[in-house]
C-alpha positions in Angstrom: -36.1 29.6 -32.2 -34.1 27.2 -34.0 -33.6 23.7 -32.7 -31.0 21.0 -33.9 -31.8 17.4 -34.3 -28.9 15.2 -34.1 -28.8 10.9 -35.2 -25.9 10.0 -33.3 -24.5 6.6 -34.5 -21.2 4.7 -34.2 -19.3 6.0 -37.2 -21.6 9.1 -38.6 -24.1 11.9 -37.2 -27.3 12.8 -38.6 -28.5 16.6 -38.5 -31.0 18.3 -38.7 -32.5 21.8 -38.3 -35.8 23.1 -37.5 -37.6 26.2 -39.3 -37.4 30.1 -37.7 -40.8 29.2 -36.3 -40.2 25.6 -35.0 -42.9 24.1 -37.2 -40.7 21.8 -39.8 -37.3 19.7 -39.7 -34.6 19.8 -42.7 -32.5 17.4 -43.2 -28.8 19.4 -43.9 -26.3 17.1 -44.1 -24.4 13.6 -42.1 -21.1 13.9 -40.1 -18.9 11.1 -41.0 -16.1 10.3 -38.9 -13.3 7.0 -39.1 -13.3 6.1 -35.6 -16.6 6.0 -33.2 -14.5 7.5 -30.2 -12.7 10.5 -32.5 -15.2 13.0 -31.6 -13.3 16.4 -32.0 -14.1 17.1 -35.3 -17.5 16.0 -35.3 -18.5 18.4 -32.1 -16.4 21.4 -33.9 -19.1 20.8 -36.7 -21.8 20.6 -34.8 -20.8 23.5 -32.9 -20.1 25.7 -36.6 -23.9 24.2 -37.6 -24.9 25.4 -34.5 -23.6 29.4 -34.9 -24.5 29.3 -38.5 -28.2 28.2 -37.8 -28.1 30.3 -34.3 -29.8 26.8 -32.7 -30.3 27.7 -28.9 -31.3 24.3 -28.6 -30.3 20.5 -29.1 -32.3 16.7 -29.8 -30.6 14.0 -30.0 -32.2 10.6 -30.7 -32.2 8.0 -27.5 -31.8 4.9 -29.0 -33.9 2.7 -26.2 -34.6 -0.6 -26.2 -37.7 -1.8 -27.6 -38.3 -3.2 -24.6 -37.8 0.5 -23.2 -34.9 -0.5 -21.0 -31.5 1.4 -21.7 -28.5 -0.3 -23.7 -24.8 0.3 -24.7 -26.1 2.7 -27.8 -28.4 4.2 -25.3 -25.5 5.3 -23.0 -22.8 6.3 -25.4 -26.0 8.5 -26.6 -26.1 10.3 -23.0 -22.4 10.5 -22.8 -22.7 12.5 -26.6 -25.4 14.9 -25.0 -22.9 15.6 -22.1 -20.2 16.6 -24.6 -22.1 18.6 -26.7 -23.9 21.0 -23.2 -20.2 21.0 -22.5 -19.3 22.5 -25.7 -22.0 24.3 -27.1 -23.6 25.3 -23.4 -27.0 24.9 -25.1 -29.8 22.9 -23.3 -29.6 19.0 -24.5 -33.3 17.1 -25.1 -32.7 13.7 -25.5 -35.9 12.0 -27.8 -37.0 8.3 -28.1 -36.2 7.5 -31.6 -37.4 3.9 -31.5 -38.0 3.1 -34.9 -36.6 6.4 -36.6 -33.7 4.3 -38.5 -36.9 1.8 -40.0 -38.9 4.7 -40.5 -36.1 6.6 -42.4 -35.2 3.3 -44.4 -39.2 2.7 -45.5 -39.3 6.2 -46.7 -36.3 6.3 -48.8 -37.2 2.7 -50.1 -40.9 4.2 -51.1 -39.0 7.1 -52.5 -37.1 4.5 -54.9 -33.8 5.3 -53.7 -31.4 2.0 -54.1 -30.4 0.2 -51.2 -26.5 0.6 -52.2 -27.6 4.1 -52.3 -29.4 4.4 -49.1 -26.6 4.8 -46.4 -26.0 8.0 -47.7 -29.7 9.4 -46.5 -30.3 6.9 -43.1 -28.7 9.1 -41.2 -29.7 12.6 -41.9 -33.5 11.4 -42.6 -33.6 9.8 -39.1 -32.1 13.1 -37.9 -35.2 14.7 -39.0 -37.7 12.6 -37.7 -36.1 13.1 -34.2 -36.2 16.3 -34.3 -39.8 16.5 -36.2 -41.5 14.3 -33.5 -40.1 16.2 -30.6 -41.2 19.6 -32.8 -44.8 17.8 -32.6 -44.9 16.9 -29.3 -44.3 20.7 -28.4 -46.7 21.5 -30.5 -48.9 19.5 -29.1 -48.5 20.6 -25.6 -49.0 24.3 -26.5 -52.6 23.2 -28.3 -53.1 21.2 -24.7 -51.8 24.5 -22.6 -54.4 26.5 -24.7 -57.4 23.9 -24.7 -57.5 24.4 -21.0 -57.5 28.2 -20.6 
C-alpha cells in the first residue's frame, strides 16, 4: 500500500511517496503555488499524484507548537486535511513534524547544498521525513503487535 506524505506550507507543498511495501519515503517533487489560499490547482495535483502512485492513504505534517499547543499553521494544516478527504476520499493522518523543516535544512546543509539553493529541497525533504517517521512508527507497532503474541 502506498502512502503520500504531504509538507503543507503557505506558498508550496512538499510530497512524498512511500515504497509498494511501506518501508521507505521518496521525495518526488514540491507544489508551488502564488497565493496561500489558491488551492485548486494544488489539490488537482495532489489528486493526479495520488492516481498515478495508487496512494490509498494520506500524511500531512502538523505543524505544532513546540510547546505542543496548536497555532494558526497548525489549523490551516487541519483545514488542508479536510480538503484533501473531501477530494481524494482517502483517509487523512495528520503527523507531528516538529522539527522536520530543521531536520530537512541540516541534512541538505551536510549534503553541501548552498543556502540560495536550498529552498528548492526544504520542502519536499521535510515531506519525506513526515511521511518516513509515520512509516516507522507503523512499523514499530506491528514489531510491538508481534512481540506480544
Amino acid at each position: 500500500m502506498r502512502i503520500l506524505g504531504l509538507d503543507y506550507g503557505s506558498r508550496t507543498v512538499g510530497v512524498a511517496v512511500s515504497d509498494p511495501l511501506g518501508l521507505t519515503a521518496q521525495g518526488l517533487e514540491t507544489i508551488w503555488r502564488k497565493q496561500e489560499n489558491k488551492l485548486r490547482q494544488t489539490l488537482a495535483r495532489i489528486e493526479e499524484l495520488v492516481r498515478d502512485y495508487q496512494a490509498e492513504q494520506i500524511v500531512v505534517g502538523y505543524p505544532k507548537n513546540m510547546n505542543n499547543t496548536i497555532g494558526e499553521r497548525a489549523e490551516k494544516a487541519l483545514e488542508f486535511r479536510d480538503m484533501l478527504e473531501r477530494r481524494t476520499g482517502l483517509p487523512v493522518v495528520m503527523w507531528d513534524e516538529r522539527l522536520t523543516t530543521v531536520e530537512a535544512d541540516r541534512t541538505l546543509m551536510e549534503a553541501g547544498v548552498r543556502r540560495e539553493n536550498r529552498k528548492q529541497y526544504m520542502d519536499k525533504l521535510a515531506a519525506v521525513f513526515i511521511l518516513q517517521g509515520y512509516l516507522d512508527s507503523l512499523a514499530m507497532n506491528k514489531e510491538e503487535q508481534h512481540g506480544e503474541n
